[in-house]
N, C-alpha and C positions, 0 to 999 in steps of 0.2 A: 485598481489595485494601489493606486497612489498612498503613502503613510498608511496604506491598510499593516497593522502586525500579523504576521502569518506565522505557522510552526509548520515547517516540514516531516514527516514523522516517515524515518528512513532511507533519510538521503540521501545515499548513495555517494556518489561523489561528486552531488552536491549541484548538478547541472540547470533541477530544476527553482530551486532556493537562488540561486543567482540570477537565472534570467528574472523571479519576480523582483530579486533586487534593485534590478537594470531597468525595469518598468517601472520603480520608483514605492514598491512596498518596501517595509523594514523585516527582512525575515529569516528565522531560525532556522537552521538545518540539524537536527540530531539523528544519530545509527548507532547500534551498537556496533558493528563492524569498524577496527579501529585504521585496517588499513583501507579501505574505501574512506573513510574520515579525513585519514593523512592525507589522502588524493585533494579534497574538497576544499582543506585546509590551505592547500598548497599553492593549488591550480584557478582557485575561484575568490577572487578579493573583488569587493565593494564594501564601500563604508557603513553600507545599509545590512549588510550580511555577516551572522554569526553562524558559526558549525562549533557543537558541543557532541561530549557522546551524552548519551542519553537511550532510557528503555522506554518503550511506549507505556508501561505497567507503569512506572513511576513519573509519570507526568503530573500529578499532584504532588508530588513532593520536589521536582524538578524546579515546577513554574509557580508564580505566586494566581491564586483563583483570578479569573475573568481579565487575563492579562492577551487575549490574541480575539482579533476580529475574522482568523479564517484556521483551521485547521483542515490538512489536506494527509490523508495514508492513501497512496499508492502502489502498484508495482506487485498486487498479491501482496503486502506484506501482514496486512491484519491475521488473514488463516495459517503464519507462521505458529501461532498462539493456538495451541493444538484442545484448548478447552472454553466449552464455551462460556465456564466461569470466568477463565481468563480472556475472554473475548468481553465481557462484560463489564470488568474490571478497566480495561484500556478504553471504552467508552465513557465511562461514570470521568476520570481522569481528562480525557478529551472535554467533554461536558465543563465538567471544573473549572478547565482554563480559559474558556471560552467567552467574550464580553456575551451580554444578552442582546438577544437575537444576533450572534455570532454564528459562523456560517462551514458548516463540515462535511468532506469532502471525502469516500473513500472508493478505491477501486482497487478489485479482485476479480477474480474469473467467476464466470455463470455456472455455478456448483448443480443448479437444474439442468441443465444441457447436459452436464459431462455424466448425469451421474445416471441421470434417463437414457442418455446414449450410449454408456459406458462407455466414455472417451480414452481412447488409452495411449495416443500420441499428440502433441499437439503440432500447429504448423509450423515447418522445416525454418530456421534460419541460417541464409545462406550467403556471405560474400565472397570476393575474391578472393578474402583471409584466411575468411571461419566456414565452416560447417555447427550450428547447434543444435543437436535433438535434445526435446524433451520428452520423458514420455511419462503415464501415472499406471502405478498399478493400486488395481482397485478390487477392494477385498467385499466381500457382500457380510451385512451388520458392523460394520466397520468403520468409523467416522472420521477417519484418516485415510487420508490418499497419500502412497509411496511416491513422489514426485523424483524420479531418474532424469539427472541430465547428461550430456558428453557434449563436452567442447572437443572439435579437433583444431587444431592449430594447421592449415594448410602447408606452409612452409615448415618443414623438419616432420611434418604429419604425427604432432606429438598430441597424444590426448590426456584431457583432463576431466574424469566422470566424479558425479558427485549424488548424493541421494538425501532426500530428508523427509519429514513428511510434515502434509497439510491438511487442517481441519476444512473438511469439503462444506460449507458454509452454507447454506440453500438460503435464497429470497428471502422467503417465509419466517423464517428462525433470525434474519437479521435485522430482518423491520420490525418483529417484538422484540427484541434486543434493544433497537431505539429507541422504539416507543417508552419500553420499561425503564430505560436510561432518562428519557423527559423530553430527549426530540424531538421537535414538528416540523411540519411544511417535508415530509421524510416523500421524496421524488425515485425513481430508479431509470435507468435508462442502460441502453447497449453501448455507448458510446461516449466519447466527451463532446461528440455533436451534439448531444440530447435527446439523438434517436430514441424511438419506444426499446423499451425493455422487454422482453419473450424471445423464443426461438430461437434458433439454432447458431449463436452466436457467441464468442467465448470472452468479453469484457463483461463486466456488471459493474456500472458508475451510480454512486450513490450520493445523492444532495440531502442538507437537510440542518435545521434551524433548532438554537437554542432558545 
């Protein structure tokens, strides 16, 4: 990762854009979320690290073309983009800024698993703090999944539910996606082991070459 340029697409507050910093790449963190931003902005300095806001959509108009050697979306955030014209459009834009044989990087949930299983909670998160369920509700012809969360806050047992919904992404439909976009070397896997991709597992990590 050394002087590699990376873009972070959705950075949260910014955890994972620092440590590449710390390893010695030069890299971008942008979210539309402004107070996850302030967080990143605040809490995460190295010389090698920028946090701008930023939409994934306008990543060509953001960056100037073939200006990063790695783009990484994580975190589910691609299937926030609830069309797949709009899922296509955030690709072509990735594509754009990307040096050739530049290197990209996304992970979301296994839309085949949840959708063949009708998955309709996911697994519990739990510490001494928090309690978080998540859970989907899933409509038949319908290419959105209602994604319900509830934070409980243990101490004062305050909650905080929230709902949005996600375009359910399947395999199939995002490897022509890339392909269509002009990616190669297009890898999937279950894991960021690089485990095989299939069955009954809920990450979907996707590699793959400009």
């Amino acid at each position: 990762m050394k002087s590699k340029r990376i873009l972070d697409i959705g950075c949260a507050t910014g955890e994972l854009a620092f440590q590449l910093a710390v390893e010695g790449a030069i890299a971008t963190g942008i979210d539309l979320n402004k107070d996850l931003l302030d967080k990143a902005v605040l809490n995460k300095k190295h010389p090698n690290l920028n946090f701008q806001f930023g939409n994934m959509l306008e990543l060509g108009n953001d960056f100037p073309p073939s200006q990063f050697d790695v783009v990484l979306c994580f975190g589910n955030t691609l299937v926030h983009l609830e069309t797949i014209e709009l899922i296509t459009k955030m690709l072509k834009g990735s594509f754009a800024v990307l040096k050739a044989g530049g290197h990209t990087l996304l992970q979301i949930l296994n839309y085949d698993y949840i959708l063949a299983e009708k998955v309709t909670e996911l697994p519990l998160i739990e510490t001494e703090n928090i309690r978080f369920i998540r859970k989907y509700k899933i409509e038949d012809n319908n290419p959105l999944i209602r994604f319900q969360t509830e934070l409980e806050l243990k101490i004062g047992k305050n909650k905080i539910a929230n709902e949005t919904s996600l375009l359910a992404l399947q395999s199939i439909d995002l490897i022509r996606l890339l392909h269509k976009t002009g990616f190669r070397k297009i890898e999937l896997f279950s894991n960021f082991k690089q485990e095989a991709f299939g069955g009954n597992h809920f990450p979907l990590v996707v590699s793959c070459r400009k």
